[in-house]
C-alpha positions as CSV (number, residue, x, y, z in Angstrom):
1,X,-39.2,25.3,-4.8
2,X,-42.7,25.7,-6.9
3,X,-46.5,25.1,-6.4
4,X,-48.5,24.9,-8.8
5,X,-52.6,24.7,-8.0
6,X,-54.0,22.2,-10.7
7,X,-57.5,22.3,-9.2
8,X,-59.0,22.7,-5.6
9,X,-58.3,26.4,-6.3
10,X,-61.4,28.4,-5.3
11,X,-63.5,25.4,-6.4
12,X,-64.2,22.4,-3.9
13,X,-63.4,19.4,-6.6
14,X,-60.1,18.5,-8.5
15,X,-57.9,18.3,-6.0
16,X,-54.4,18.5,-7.7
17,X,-51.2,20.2,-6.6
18,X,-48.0,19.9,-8.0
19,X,-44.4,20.7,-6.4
20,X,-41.5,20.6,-8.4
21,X,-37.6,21.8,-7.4
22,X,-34.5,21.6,-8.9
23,X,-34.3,17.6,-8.6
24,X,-37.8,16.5,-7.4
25,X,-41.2,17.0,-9.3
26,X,-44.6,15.2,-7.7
27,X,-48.3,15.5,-7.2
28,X,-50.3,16.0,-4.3
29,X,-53.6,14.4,-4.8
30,X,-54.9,13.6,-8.5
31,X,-58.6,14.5,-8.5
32,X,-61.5,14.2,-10.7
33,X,-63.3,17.7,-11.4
34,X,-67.3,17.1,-10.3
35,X,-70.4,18.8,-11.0
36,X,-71.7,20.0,-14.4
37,X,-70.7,19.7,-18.0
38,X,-67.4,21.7,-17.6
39,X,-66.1,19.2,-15.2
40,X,-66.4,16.3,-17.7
41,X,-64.9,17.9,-20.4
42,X,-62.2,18.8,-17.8
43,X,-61.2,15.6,-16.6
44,X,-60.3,14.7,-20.4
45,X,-58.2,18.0,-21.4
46,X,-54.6,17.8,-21.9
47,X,-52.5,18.1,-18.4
48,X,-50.1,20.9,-18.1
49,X,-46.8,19.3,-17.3
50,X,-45.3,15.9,-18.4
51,X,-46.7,12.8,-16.3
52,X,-44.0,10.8,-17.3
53,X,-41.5,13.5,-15.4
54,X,-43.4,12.9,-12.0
55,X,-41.0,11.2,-9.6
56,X,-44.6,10.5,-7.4
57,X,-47.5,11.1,-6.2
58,X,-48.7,11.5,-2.1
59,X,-52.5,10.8,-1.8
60,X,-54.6,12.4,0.7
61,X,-57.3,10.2,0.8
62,X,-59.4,7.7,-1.9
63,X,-62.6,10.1,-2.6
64,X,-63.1,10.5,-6.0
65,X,-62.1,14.1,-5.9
66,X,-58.7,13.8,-4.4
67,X,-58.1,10.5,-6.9
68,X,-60.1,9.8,-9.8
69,X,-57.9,11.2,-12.0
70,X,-54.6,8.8,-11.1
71,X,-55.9,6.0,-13.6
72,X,-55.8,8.9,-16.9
73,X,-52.1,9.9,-15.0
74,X,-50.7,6.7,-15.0
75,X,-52.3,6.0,-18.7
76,X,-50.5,8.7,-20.1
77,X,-46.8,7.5,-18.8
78,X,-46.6,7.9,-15.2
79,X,-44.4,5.3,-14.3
80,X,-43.9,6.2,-10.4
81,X,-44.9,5.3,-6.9
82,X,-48.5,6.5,-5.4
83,X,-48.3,6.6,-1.2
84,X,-51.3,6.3,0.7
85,X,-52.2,4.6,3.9
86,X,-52.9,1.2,4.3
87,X,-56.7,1.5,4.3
88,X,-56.7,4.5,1.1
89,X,-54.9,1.6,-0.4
90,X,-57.3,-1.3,0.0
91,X,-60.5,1.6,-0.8
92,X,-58.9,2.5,-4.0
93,X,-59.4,-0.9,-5.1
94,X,-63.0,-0.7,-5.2
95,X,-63.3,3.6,-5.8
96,X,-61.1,3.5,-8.9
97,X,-62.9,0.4,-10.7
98,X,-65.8,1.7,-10.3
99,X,-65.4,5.5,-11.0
100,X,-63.5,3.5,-14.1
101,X,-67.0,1.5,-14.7
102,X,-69.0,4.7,-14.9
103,X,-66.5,6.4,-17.4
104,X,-67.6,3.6,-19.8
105,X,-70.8,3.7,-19.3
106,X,-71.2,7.3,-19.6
107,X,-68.7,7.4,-22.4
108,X,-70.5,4.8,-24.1
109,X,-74.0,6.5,-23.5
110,X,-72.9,9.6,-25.3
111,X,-71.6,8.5,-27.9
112,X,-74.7,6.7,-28.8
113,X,-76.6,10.1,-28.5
114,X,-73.9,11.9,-30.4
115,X,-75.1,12.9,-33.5
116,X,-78.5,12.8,-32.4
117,X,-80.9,15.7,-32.2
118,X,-83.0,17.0,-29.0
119,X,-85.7,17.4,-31.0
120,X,-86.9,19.4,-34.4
121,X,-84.1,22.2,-35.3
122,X,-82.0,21.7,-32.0
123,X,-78.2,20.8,-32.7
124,X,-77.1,17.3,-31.7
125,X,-75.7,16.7,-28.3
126,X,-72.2,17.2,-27.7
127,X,-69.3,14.9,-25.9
128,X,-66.3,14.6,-24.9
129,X,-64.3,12.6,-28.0
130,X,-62.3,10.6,-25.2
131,X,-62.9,8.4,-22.5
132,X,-61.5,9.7,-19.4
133,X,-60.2,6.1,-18.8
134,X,-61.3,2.4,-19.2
135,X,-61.2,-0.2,-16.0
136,X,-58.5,-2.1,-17.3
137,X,-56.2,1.1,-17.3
138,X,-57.5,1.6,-13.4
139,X,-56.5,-1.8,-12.7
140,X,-52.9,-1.4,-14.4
141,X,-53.0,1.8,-11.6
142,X,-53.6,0.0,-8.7
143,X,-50.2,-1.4,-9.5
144,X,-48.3,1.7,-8.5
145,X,-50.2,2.1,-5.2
146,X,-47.6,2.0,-2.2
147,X,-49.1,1.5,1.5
148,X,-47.5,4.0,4.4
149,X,-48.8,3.8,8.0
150,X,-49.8,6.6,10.1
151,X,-47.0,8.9,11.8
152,X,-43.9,6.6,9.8
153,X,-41.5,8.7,8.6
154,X,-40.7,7.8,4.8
155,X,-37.7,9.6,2.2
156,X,-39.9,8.9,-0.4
157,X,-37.0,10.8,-2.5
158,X,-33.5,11.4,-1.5
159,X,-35.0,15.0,-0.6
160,X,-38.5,14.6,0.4
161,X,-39.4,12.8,3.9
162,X,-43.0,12.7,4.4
163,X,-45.6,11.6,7.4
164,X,-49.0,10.7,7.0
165,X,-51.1,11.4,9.9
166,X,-55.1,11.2,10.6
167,X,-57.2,13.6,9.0
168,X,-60.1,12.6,10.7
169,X,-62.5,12.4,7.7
170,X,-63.3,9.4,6.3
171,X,-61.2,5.9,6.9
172,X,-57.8,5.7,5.7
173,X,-57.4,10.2,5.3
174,X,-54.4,11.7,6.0
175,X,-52.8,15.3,6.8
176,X,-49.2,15.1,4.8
177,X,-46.4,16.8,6.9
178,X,-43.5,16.8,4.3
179,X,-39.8,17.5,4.4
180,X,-38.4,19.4,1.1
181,X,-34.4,19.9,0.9
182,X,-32.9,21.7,-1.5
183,X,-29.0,23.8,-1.8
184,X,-28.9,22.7,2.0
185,X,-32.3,24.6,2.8
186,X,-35.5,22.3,4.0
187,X,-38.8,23.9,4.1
188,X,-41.8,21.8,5.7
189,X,-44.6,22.0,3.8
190,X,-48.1,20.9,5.3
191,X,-51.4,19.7,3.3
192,X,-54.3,19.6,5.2
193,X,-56.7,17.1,3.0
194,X,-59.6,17.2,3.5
195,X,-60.2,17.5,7.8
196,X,-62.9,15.8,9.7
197,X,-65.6,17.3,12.4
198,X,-64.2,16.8,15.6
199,X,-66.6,14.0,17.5
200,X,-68.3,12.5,14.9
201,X,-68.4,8.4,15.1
202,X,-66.3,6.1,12.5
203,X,-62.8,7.7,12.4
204,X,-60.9,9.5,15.0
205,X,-60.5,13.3,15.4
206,X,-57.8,15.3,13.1
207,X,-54.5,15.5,14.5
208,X,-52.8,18.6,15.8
209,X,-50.0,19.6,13.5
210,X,-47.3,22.3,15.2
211,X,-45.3,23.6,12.7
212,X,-45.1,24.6,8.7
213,X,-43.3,26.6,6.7
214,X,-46.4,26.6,4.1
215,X,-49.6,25.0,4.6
216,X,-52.3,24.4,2.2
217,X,-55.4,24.1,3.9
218,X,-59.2,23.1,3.0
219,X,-62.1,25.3,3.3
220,X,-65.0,23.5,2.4
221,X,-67.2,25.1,5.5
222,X,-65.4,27.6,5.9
223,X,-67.8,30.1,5.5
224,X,-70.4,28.5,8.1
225,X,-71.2,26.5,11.3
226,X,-72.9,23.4,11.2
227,X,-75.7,22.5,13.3
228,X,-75.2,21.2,16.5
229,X,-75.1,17.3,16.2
230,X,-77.5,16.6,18.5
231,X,-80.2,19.0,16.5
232,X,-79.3,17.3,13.5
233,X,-80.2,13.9,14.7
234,X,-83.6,15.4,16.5
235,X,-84.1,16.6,12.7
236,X,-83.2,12.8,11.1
237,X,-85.5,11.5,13.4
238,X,-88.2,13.8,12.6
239,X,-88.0,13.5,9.0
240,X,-88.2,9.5,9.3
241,X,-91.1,9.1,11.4
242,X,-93.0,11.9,10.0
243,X,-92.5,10.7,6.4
244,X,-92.7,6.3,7.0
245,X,-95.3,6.9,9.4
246,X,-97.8,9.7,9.2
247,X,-97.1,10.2,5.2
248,X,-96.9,7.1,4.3
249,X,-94.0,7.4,2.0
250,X,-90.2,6.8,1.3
251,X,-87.4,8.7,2.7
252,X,-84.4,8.7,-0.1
253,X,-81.2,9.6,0.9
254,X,-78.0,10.3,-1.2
255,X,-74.8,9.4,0.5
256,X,-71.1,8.8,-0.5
257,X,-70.6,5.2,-0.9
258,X,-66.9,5.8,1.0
259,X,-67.4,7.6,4.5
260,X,-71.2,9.0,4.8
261,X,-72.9,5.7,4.2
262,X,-71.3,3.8,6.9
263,X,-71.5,7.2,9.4
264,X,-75.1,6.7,8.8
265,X,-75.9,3.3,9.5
266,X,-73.8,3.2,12.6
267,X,-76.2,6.6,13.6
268,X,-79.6,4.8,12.5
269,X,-78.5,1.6,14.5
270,X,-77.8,3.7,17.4
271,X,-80.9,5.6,17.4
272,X,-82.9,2.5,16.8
273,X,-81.3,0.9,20.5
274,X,-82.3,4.0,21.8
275,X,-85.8,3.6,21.1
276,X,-85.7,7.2,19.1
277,X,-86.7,5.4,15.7
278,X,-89.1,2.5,14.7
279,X,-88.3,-0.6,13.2
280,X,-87.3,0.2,9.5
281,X,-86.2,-1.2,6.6
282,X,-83.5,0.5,5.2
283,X,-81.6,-0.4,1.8
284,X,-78.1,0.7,0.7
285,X,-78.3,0.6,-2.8
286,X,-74.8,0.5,-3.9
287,X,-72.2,-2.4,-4.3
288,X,-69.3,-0.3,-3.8
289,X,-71.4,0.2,-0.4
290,X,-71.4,-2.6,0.7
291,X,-67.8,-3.1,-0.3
292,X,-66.5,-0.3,1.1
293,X,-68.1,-0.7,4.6
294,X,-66.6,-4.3,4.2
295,X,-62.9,-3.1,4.1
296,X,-63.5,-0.4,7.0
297,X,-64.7,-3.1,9.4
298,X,-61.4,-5.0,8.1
299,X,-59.4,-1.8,9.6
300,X,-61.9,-1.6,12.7
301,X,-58.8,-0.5,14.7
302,X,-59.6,2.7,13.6
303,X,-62.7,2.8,14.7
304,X,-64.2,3.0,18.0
305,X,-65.6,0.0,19.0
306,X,-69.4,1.3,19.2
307,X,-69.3,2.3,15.8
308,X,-67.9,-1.3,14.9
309,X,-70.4,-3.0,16.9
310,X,-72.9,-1.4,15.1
311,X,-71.7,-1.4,11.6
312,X,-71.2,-5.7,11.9
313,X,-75.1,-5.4,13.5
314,X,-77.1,-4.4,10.6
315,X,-75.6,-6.9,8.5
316,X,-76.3,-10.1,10.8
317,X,-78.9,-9.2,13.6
318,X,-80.2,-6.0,14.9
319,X,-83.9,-6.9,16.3
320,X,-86.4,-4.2,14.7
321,X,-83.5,-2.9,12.2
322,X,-83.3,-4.5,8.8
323,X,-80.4,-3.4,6.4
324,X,-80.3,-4.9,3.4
325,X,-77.5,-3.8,0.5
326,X,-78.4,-4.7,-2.9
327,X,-76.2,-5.8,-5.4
328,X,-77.6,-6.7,-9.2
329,X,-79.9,-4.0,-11.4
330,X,-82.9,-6.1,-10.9
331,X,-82.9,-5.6,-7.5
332,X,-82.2,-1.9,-7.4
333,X,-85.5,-1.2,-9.8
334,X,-87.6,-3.7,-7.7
335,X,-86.8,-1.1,-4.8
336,X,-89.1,1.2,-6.6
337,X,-91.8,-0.8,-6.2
338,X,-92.2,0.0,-2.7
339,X,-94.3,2.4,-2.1
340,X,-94.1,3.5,1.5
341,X,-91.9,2.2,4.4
342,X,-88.3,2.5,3.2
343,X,-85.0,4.3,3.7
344,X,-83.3,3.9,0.6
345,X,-79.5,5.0,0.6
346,X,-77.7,5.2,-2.6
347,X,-74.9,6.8,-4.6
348,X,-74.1,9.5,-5.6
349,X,-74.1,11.8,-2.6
350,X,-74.3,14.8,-5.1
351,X,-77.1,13.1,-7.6
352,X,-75.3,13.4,-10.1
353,X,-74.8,10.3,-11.7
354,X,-75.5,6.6,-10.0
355,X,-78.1,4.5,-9.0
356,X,-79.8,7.5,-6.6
357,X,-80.8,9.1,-10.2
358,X,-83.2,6.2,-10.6
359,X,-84.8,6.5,-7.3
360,X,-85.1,10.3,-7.9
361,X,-86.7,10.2,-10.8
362,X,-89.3,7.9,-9.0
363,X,-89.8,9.6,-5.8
364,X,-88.9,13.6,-6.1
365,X,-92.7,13.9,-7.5
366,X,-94.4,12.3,-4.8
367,X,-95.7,14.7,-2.1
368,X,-95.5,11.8,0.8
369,X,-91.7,11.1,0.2
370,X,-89.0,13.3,1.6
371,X,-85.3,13.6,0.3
372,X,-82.4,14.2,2.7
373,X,-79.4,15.0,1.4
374,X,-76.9,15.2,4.1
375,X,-73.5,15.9,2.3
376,X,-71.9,18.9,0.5
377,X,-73.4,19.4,-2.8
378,X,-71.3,21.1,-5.4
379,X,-72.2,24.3,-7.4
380,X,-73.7,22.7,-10.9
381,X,-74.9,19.2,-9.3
382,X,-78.5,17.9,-9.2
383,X,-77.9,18.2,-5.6
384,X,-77.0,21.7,-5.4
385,X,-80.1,22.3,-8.0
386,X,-82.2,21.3,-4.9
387,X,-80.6,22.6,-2.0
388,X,-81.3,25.8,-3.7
389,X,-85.0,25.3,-4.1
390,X,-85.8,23.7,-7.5
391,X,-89.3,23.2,-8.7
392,X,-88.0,21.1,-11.3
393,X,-85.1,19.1,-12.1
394,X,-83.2,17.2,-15.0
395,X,-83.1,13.3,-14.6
396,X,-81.8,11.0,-17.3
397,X,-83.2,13.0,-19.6
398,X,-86.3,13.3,-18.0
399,X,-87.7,16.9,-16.5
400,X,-88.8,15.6,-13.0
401,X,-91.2,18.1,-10.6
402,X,-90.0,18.2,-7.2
403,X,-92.9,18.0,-5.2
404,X,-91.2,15.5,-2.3
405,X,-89.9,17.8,0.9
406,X,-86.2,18.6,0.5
407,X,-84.1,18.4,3.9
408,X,-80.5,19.6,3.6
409,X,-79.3,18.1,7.0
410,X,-75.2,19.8,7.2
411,X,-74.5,18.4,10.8
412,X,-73.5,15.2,9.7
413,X,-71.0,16.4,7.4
414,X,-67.2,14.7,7.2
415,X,-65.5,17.8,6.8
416,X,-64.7,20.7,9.3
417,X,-66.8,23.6,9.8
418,X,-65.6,26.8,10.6
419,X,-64.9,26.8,14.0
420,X,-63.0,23.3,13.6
421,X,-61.0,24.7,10.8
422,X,-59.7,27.6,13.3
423,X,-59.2,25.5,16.2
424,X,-57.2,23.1,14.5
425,X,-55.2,25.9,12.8
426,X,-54.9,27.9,16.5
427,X,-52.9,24.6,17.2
428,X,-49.9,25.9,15.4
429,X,-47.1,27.3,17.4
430,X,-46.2,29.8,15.1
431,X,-47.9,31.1,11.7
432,X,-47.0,29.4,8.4
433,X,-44.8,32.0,6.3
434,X,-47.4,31.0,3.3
435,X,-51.2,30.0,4.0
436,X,-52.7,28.9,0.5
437,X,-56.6,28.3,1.2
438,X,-58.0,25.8,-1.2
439,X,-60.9,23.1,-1.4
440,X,-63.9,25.9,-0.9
441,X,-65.8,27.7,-3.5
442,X,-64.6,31.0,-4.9
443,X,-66.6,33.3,-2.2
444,X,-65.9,30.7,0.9
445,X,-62.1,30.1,-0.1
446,X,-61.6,34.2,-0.4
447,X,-63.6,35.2,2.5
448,X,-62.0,32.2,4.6
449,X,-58.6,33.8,3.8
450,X,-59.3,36.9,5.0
451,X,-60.8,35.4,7.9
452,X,-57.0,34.0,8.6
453,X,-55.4,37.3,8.1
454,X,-57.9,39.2,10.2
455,X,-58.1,37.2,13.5
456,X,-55.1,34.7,13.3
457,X,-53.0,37.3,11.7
458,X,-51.6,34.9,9.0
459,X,-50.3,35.7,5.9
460,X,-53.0,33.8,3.3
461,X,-54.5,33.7,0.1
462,X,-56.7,31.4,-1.8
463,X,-55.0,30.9,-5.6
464,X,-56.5,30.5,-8.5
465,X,-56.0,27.6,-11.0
466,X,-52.9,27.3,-12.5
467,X,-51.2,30.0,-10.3
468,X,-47.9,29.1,-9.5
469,X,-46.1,30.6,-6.4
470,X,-42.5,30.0,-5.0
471,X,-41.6,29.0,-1.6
């Protein structure tokens, strides 16, 4: 038995693994590589094993970085089953087509700059020569998806069994607790995915897992504690009424169409009945939005009912609290004409590409507007660019001053911190014989490691990618 780590491997995008024994080869997760130029020329290099020799592929969950890349797999002649849950299933649907639809347009952008100079002596610009994937080859993908419920053991081979229990981190995510036989000898192998903050509202807590022979194990936050939740919100609130009402400006807010976006409206509905925020207008600039917070009311049993009562409310009749998610161009570039008075949530969470860019560009150089960005922004990202204090930034090709206040809000984050990370792993009986730390950046993955060796006395290691190890 063989793992090889394909990406995730002391970086926090790409999520690929691949395990392979004598009789069985598949992937865990088939991820799209984020932030920067190097990740776009990465999601179009050539694979380093044989698609067509998969027997299948287990998904984790449908973010773009633990799937995006399954359309380009199944393109280049995998022929085999993907499992997810139920809901993973009905969200790739809608992630797929329209990570698919942005690989077009980008692609197509490019090339009509290709060949074109920056200006008098600079070289032209360059791109990748080949689309990551079209939406017609996403749609032929969705035809290989296979739905599996929670905690319902499957042989998904005639030596692999597998369970898919709740990760805790966004609708439909899953921990994979997975059965490998081989010569008579099964090993249990454990994949974390990526594992929610205990107590947050929309999805349930991560479950406790007992036992593994090897676990591979995220680390996004591993290196840090995130605020308290209630000091978070204090802060949310602050930042709203402070900038709609005594600055007379826009509050713009880049969220994850799939998770963050529907954790946030069920928080600013609950806030508002409290009496802690103002009538508002908020927009959700995003289709997939709106789609996606669509299919997770149509699994609301795994929800709790608040957060369903309040995610049906903004969309028919919460007194004080209008939410309004826009569909067509038009009306995403009239929501720049507002001047003052709006929460506008769109995609990207990172910035990085999407219809947030537009409102960016619009709003980072007004002093009376404030940008919140409460989600994990990758090393390279427009996002990361202003966590870490930009003056200026790149925007569509335009150099934009950042003169809006920047507030990096971490408490409302879907993945574990640091002390959720350790209390879920404390629930093990018995330490893993191999702990592979992945999902983190190179410093947080390495230092979370040693973390495991020094106070759960584990034996653990964050890979590198393409190392291979046997089990």
């Amino acid at each position: 038995m063989q793992i090889t780590f394909l990406g995730a491997a002391q970086e926090v995008t790409g999520s690929c693994f691949l395990v392979e024994t004598e009789s069985v080869r598949f992937l865990v997760d088939c991820g799209m590589h984020q932030g920067g130029r190097e990740a776009r020329w990465r999601n179009v290099a050539p694979w380093t094993f044989d698609p067509r020799a998969l027997d299948f592929v287990l998904l984790t969950h449908a973010h773009i970085d633990h799937s995006g890349l399954l359309p380009r797999l199944c393109a280049h002649g995998f022929r085999g089953p993907i499992y997810a849950t139920p809901a993973t299933v009905d969200l790739l649907e809608v992630m797929l087509l329209d990570s698919a639809f942005i690989q077009e347009t980008e692609w197509a952008r490019a090339q009509r700059k290709r060949g074109q100079g920056r200006g008098h002596g600079q070289p032209p610009r360059a791109a990748p020569a080949e689309l990551a994937y079209t939406v017609a080859q996403a749609q032929a993908c969705l035809e290989q998806l296979r739905p599996v419920a929670y905690d319902t053991p499957l042989a998904v081979h005639t030596q692999v069994r597998v369970q898919f229990r709740d990760a805790g981190h966004i609708l439909g995510s899953a921990i994979l607790e997975l059965e490998l036989t081989e010569r008579r000898r099964t090993r249990k192998l454990v994949f974390s995915g990526d594992l929610g903050q205990p107590g947050r509202p929309v999805v349930r807590d991560p479950t406790p897992i007992e036992s593994a022979d090897v676990l591979v194990v995220e680390s996004t936050y591993g290196d840090r504690q995130h605020r308290p939740l209630q000091e978070t919100v204090d802060e949310l609130v602050q930042v709203i009424e402070s900038t709609l009402r005594r600055r007379q400006g826009n509050v713009i807010i880049p969220a994850f169409a799939l998770g963050r976006t529907q954790e946030l409206l069920a928080l600013l509905a609950e806030l508002h009945e409290q009496g802690r925020l103002p009538a508002l207008q908020v927009f959700v600039d995003s289709p997939m939005a709106g789609k996606v917070t669509a299919l997770t009311l149509k699994h609301a049993r795994q929800l709790d009912p608040g957060t369903r009562e309040r995610l049906a409310g903004p969309q028919t009749a919460h007194a004080g609290l209008s939410v309004r998610f826009t569909q067509s161009v038009d009306e995403s570039m009239a929501l720049n004409q507002i001047k003052a008075g709006a929460v506008i949530v769109a995609a990207s969470g990172m910035c990085d590409a999407g219809r947030i860019q537009h409102h960016l560009r619009h709003h980072l150089g007004r002093p009376e507007c404030a940008v919140v960005l409460i989600g994990f922004q990758a090393e390279g990202t427009v996002g990361r660019r202003l966590v870490d204090g930009a003056k200026r930034v790149r925007i569509l090709g335009d150099d934009v001053p950042v003169r809006a206040s920047i507030h990096t809000i971490g408490g409302l984050s879907a993945h574990a911190d640091r002390a959720a990370l350790l209390t879920w792993l404390r629930q093990f009986k018995a330490p893993p014989r191999q702990t592979f730390v992945v999902h983190g950046e190179a410093a947080t993955a390495c230092g979370f490691a040693d973390e495991l060796k020094r106070t759960l006395g584990w034996a653990a290691q964050a890979p590198l990618a393409g190392q291979r190890f046997e089990l």
